[in-house]
N, C-alpha and C positions, 0 to 999 in steps of 0.2 A: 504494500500500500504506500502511495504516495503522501507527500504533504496536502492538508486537505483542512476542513473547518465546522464547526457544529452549527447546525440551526434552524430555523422555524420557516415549516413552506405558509408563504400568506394567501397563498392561491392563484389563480389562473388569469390571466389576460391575453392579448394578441397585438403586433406591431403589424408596421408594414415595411416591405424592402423598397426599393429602387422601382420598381416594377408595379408598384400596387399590389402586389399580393398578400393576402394577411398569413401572419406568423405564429403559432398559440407558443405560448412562453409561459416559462411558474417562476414566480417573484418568491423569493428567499431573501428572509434576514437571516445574513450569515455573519457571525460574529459580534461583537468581539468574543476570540477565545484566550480565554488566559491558561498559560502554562503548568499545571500544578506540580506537575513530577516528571523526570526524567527516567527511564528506564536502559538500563546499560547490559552487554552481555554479560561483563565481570561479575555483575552483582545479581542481577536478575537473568540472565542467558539469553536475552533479548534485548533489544533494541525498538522503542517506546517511544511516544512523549504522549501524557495522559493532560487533556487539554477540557476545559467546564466552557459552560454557556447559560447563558439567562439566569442572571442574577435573581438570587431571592434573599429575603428578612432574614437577618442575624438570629433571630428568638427561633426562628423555624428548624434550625441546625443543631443537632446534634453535639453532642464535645468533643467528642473524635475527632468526627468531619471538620469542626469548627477550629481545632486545631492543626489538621491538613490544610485548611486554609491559607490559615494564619501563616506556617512555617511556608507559602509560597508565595505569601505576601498579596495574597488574591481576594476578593469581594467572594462570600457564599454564591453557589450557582446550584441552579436545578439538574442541570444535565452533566451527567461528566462519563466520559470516551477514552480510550488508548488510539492510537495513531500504529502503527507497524514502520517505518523506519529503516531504511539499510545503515543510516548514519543520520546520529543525533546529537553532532558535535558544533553544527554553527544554532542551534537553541538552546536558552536558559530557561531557570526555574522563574519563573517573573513575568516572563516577556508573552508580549499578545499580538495575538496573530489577529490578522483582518479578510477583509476581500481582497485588499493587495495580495496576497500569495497564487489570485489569481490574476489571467491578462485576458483581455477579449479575446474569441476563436479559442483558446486551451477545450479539450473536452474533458471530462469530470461523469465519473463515477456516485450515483446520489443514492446512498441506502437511509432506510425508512420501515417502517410498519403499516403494511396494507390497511384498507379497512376493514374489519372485522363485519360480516355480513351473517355469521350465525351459522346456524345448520341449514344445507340448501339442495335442492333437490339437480340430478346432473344437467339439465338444459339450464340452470342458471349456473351451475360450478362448473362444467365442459364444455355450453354454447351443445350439448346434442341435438338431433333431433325428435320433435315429438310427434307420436303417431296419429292414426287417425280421429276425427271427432265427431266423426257420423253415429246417428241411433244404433244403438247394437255394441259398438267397440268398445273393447275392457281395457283399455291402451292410455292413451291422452299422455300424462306426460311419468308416467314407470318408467325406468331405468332398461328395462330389456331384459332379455335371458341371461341368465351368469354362466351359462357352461352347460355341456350335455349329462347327462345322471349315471349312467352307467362307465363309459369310457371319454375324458380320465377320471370323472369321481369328485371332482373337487375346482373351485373355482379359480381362475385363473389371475395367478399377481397381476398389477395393474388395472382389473376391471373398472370399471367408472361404475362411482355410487355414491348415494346424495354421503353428503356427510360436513364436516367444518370448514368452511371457505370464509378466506382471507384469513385478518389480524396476526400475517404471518412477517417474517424478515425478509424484505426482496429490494433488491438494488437496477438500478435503472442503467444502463451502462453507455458509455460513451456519448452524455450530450456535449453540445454546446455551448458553451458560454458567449451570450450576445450582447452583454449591454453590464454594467452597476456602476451603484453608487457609492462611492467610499463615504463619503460624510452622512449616508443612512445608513450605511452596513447592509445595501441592498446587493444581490445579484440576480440577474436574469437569463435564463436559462429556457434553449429551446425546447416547446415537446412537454408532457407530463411525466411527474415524479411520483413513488410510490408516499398515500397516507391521504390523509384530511387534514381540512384547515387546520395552523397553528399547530400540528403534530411535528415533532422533532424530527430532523437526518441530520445525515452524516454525507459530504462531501467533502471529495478526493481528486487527486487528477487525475486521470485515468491511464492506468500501464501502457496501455497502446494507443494512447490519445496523442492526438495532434494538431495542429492550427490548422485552418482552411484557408 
C-alpha cells in the first residue's frame, strides 16, 4: 500500500469537461490526518504509519487512547488506520498529512464499507433472473434448483442464495483524481466509491496507478 489519507465521502455530484459532457464525481473530505505512531521492522517487523481522522471531544476518550494521543502530540480523533509502507523514514510522529500527498490525474485506490442492505433475496444480491408471473407459476422470484438429488447428492459451492448483502469491506480500484481543495480538505474523484453519506474510507495511491 501506498501513501494515502482517511476520510469522509460527502456524496455525489457531476462536472463537465471540455466537450460538455457530464462527469459523476464523489467529493471526499480527506484529511487532515495526523500521524500517531510509526511502525518499524526492528520493533514491530513491519513497516506502518498509523495515521487518525475526525476529531472528537476530549471527555469522549478513553485514558489509554487519550494518552496515545497525547504522547503524539495529536487532537483525539474518531477514526484511526495503519498505512503499509515499504519505507517510513521521510514521516514523523507529529506531522499531518493532507490532500497534498495527492496531485491531479494520480489514480487512488478508495476502500470503504458497503451498505449494508440486510438479508436479500438473489435477483437483488446476483441481479438473476426471475421466472415466470402468469396464473398457475410457482416460480416468481425462488432462487432455482440447487443440484440434482441423486447424483452428486449435494449442492454445489458457489450456488446463488438469498442471504447477507453488502455492509461488507470493498475497495474501489484505480480512480481518478480530478479536481481538490486544499484549504477545504476536499478531493474529487471520478466515478463512485464504496458506502453512504459521511461513512469513513480509506484512500491510497494506487500500485498501478498513473497520470492520464
Amino acid at each position: 500500500m501506498a501513501i494515502g489519507l482517511l476520510g469522509k465521502k460527502l456524496g455525489m455530484s457531476q462536472i463537465f469537461d471540455e466537450k460538455g459532457a457530464a462527469i459523476p464525481v464523489t467529493l471526499i473530505e480527506a484529511g487532515p490526518c495526523p500521524i500517531l505512531q510509526k511502525r518499524v521492522p526492528e520493533k514491530d517487523g513491519y513497516s506502518a504509519l498509523q495515521i487518525g481522522f475526525d476529531q472528537r471531544r476530549e471527555k469522549n476518550v478513553t485514558r489509554p487512547m487519550l494518552g496515545h494521543f497525547k504522547k503524539a502530540d495529536a487532537e483525539p480523533v474518531h477514526c484511526i488506520r495503519e498505512l503499509r509502507l515499504e519505507d517510513t523514514n521521510g514521516y514523523e510522529v507529529g506531522q499531518t498529512l493532507n490532500v497534498k500527498v495527492f496531485e491531479i490525474g494520480d489514480r487512488v485506490d478508495i476502500c470503504g464499507t458497503s451498505k449494508g442492505r440486510g438479508f436479500s433475496g438473489t435477483i437483488k444480491r446476483f441481479n438473476s433472473h426471475r421466472g415466470p408471473t402468469t396464473h398457475g407459476s410457482m416460480y416468481h422470484r425462488r432462487p432455482g434448483s440447487s443440484g440434482a438429488s441423486a447424483d452428486p447428492s449435494h449442492v454445489y459451492k458457489g450456488k446463488i442464495n438469498p442471504g447477507q448483502y453488502g455492509n461488507s469491506r470493498t475497495t474501489a480500484q484505480n480512480l481518478t483524481v480530478l479536481g481538490m481543495d486544499a484549504d477545504r480538505n476536499l478531493l474529487i474523484v471520478k466515478g463512485s466509491i464504496p458506502g453512504a453519506t459521511n461513512g469513513y474510507v480509506m484512500i491510497s495511491k494506487s500500485v498501478k496507478g498513473r497520470k492520464n
